[in-house]
C-alpha positions in Angstrom: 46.8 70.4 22.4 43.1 71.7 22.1 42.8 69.8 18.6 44.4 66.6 20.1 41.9 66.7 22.8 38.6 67.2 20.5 40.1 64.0 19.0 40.5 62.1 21.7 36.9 62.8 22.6 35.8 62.4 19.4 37.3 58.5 19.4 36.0 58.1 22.9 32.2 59.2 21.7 32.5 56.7 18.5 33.4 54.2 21.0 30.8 54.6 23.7 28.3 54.8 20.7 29.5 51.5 20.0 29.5 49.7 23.1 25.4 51.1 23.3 24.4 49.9 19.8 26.1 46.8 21.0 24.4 46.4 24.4 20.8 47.2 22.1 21.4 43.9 19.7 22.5 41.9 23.1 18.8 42.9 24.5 17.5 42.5 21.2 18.6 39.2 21.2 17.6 38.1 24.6 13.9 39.3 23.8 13.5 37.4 20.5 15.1 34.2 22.8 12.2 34.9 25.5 9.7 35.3 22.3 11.2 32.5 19.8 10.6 29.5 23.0 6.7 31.3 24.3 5.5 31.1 20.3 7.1 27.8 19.9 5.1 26.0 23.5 2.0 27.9 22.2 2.4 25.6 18.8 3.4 22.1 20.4 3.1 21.8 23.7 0.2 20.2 24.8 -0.2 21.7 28.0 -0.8 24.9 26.1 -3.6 23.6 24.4 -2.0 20.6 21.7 -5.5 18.6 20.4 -6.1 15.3 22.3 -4.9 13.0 19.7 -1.4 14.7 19.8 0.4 11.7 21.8 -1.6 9.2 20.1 -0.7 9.6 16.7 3.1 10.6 17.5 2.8 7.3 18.9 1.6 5.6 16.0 3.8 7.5 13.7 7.2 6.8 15.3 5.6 3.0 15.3 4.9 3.3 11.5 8.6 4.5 10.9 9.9 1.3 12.5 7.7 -0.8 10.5 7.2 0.6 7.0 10.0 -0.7 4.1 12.5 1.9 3.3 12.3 1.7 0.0 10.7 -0.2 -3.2 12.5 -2.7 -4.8 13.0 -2.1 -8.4 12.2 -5.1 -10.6 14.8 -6.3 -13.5 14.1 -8.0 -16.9 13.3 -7.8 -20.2 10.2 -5.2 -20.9 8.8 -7.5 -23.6 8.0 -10.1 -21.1 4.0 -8.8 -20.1 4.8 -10.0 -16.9 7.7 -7.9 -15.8 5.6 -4.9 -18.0 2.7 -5.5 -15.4 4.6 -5.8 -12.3 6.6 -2.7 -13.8 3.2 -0.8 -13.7 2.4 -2.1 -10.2 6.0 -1.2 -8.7 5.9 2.3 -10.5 2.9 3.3 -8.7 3.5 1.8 -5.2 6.9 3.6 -5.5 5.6 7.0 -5.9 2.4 6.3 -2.6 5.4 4.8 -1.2 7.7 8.0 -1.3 4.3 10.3 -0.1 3.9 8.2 3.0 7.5 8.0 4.1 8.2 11.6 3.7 5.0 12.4 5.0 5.7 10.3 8.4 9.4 12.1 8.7 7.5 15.7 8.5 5.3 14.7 11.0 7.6 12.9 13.3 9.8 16.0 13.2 6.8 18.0 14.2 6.1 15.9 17.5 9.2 16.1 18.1 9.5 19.8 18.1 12.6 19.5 15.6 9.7 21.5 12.9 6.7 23.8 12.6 4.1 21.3 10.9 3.5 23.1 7.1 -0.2 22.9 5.6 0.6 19.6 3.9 1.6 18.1 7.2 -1.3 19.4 9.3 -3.5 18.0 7.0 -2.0 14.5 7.3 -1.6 14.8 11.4 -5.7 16.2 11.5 -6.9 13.3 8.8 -5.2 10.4 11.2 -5.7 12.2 15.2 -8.8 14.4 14.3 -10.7 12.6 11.7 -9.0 8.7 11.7 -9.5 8.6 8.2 -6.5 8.0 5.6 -5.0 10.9 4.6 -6.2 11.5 1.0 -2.6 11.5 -0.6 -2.1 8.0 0.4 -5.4 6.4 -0.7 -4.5 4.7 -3.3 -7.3 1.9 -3.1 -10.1 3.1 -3.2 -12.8 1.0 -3.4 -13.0 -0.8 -0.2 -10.0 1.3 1.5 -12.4 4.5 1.7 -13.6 3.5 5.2 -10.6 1.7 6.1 -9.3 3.9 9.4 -5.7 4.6 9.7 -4.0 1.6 11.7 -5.6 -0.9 9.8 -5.3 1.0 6.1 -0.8 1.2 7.8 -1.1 -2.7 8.3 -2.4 -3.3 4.5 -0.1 -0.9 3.1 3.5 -2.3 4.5 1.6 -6.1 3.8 1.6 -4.5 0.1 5.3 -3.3 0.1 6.8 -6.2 1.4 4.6 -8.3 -0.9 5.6 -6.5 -4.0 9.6 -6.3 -2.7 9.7 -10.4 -2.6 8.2 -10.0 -6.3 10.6 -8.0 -7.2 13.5 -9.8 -6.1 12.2 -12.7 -7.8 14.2 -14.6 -10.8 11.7 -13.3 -13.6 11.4 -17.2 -15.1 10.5 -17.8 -11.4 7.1 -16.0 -10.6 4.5 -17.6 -10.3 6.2 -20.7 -8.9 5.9 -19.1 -5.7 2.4 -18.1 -3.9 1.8 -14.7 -4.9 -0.9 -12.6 -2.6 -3.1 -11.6 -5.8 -4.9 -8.7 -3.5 -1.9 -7.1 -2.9 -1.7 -6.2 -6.1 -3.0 -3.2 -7.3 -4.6 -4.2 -10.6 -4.7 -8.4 -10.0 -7.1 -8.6 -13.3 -3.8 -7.3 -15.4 -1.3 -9.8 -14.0 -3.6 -12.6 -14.6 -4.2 -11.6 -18.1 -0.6 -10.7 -18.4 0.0 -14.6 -17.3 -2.5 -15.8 -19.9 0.0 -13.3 -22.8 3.2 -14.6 -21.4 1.6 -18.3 -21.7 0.8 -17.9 -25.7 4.0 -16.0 -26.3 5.9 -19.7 -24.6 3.6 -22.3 -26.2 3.3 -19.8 -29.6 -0.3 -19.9 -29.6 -2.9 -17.2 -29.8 -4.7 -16.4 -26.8 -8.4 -17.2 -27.7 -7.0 -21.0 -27.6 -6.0 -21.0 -23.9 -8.3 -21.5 -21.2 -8.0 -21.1 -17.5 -7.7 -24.3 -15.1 -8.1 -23.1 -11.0 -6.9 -25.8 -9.1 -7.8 -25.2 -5.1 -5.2 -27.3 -3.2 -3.5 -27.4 0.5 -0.1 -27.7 -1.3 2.2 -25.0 -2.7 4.1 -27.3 -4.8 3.9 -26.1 -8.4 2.0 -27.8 -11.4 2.7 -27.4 -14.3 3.3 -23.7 -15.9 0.9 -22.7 -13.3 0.7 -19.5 -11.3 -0.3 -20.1 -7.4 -2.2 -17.1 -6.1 -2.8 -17.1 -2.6 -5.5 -14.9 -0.2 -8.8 -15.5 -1.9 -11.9 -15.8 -0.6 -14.6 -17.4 -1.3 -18.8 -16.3 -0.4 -21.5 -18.3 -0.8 -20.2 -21.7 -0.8 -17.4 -23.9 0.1 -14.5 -25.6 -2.0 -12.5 -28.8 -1.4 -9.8 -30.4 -3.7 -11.0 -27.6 -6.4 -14.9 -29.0 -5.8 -17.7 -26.6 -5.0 -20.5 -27.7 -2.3 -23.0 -26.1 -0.7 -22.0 -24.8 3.3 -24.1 -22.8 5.9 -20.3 -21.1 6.3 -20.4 -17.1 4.7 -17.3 -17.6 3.5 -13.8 -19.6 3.3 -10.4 -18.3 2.8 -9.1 -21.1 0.0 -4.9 -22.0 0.9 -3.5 -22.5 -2.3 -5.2 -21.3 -6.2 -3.1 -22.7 -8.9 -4.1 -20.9 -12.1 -3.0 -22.8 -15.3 -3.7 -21.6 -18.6 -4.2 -24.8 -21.3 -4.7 -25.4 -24.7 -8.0 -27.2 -25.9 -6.3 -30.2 -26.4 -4.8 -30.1 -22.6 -8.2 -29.4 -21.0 -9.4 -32.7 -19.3 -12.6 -31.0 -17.7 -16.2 -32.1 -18.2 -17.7 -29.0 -18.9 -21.2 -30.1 -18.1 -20.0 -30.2 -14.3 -18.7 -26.5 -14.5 -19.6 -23.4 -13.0 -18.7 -19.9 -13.9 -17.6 -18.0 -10.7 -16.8 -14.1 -10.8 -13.7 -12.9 -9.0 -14.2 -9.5 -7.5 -12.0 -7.2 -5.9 -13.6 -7.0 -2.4 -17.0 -8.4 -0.8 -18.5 -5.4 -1.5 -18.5 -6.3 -5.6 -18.5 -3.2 -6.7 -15.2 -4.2 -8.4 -15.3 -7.1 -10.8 -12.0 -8.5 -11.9 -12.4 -11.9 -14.0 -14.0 -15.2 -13.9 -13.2 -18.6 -13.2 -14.7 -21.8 -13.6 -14.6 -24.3 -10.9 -16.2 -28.2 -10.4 -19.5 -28.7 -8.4 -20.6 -31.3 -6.7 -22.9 -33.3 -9.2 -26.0 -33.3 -6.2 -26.4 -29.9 -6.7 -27.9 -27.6 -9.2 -25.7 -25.6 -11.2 -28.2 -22.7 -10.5 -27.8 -23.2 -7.1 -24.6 -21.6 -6.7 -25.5 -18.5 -8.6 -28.5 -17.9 -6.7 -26.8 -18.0 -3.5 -24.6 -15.7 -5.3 -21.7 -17.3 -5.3 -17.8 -15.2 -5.7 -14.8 -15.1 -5.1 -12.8 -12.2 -3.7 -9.2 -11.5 -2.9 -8.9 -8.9 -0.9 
């Protein structure tokens, strides 16, 4: 009887210790719930100090979500063609700024959300648009011109880009260039023109010194022939009309339609005596020169004229 009572004790001990070490994980766990919530406020809430910008940008971020393509379209055809190897190039590298941005705005929107604890990478994007409104370096990927762009504006350019560079891509590749084509949104505009000028000599079977470039300026978009239509440029300095260059008191003009042919000797109708070189650069700024073009003046002005007013186009 003695031995079956130390054992009963015994059971009733291991028990009791149990129900204890229990009742110490239940407290346990209630303190880490009242800590877990207090650490969490002290992070994102903003009545607990949040920066001022904190609605602001979750504002513009969940906007930005709605707005910005899900993905880049991928561009089929034959690699030989320069064309498809430029726009190849240009989709490649929008697809990878592309991929930064959208993950980058799910991070964040998760943060103001309180769904995440913002990592270093994503404080750094949330501080460069709320505390500094400059692009976040990662996404930059203009950078002359776009270095003082601020946020919102820099957002507006970049979906403009991906839906641009989407309608490329979904373009029958013996198609492009019959269609206007915003040449600015384009990363590198000076290689798909000179990849137009390849693809050109590789049709007619001609070498490339032999073609030269026709800009047509017209209201229409109806095609001419083999010609690429570019719209978005600008021109400074001067003003055009029907492809003819006059003097204005304007600073500049946004040109509708730029029909770029490239022609053989033979095809080229143009007085060159009544020509004038033009440079195409990137932005206003003309830190960035892309090409040249030559356009028709009007025969009451000096040729010199034009290039002392300093006379461009841009098209971005």
């Amino acid at each position: 009887n003695l031995l079956l009572q130390k054992e009963q004790t015994l059971n009733i001990l291991k028990v009791f210790g149990k129900l204890q070490a229990a009742d110490k994980d239940v407290e346990r766990a209630n303190i880490l719930k009242r800590k877990i919530p207090d650490s969490h406020k002290r992070r994102h809430s903003i009545t607990s100090g949040q920066p001022p910008w904190w609605k602001r940008v979750s504002t513009l971020v969940g906007r930005w979500m709605k707005s910005i393509p899900s993905k880049v379209e991928r561009l089929s055809g034959e690699a030989s063609n320069a064309l498809v190897r430029a726009l190849q190039r240009e989709i490649s590298m929008y697809s990878k700024v592309h991929q930064r941005v959208f993950f980058d705005l799910i991070s964040a929107n998760e943060v103001f959300e309180l769904k995440a604890i913002a990592n270093n990478a994503t404080r750094a994007v949330m501080n460069a648009i709320g505390e500094h409104d400059t692009v976040p370096k990662a996404w930059n990927i203009r950078s002359p011109g776009s270095e003082t762009m601020s946020p919102s504006p820099w957002m507006q350019d970049f979906i403009r880009r991906i839906q641009c560079i989407n309608t490329i891509a979904k373009t029958p590749i013996q198609n492009l260039g019959r269609k206007p084509i915003w040449l600015g949104g384009l990363l590198s505009p000076e290689a798909f023109v000179a990849a137009s000028r390849q693809e050109v000599a590789r049709t007619k079977k001609c070498p490339l010194d032999s073609l030269i470039l026709k800009v047509t300026i017209s209201n229409s978009a109806a095609p001419l022939t083999d010609d690429f239509i570019f719209q978005g440029l600008t021109i400074h300095g001067a003003e055009c009309h029907q492809s003819m260059l006059t003097m204005s008191d304007k600073v500049m003009q946004e040109l509708p339609h730029s029909h770029f042919q490239w022609l053989n000797l033979s095809e080229f109708k143009e007085d060159d005596s009544n020509l004038v070189t033009i440079p195409v650069y990137l932005t206003q700024n003309r830190r960035q020169f892309l090409f040249e073009i030559r356009l028709p003046y009007d025969s009451k002005y000096n040729e010199s004229v034009f290039r002392k007013r300093g006379t461009c186009l841009t098209v971005w």
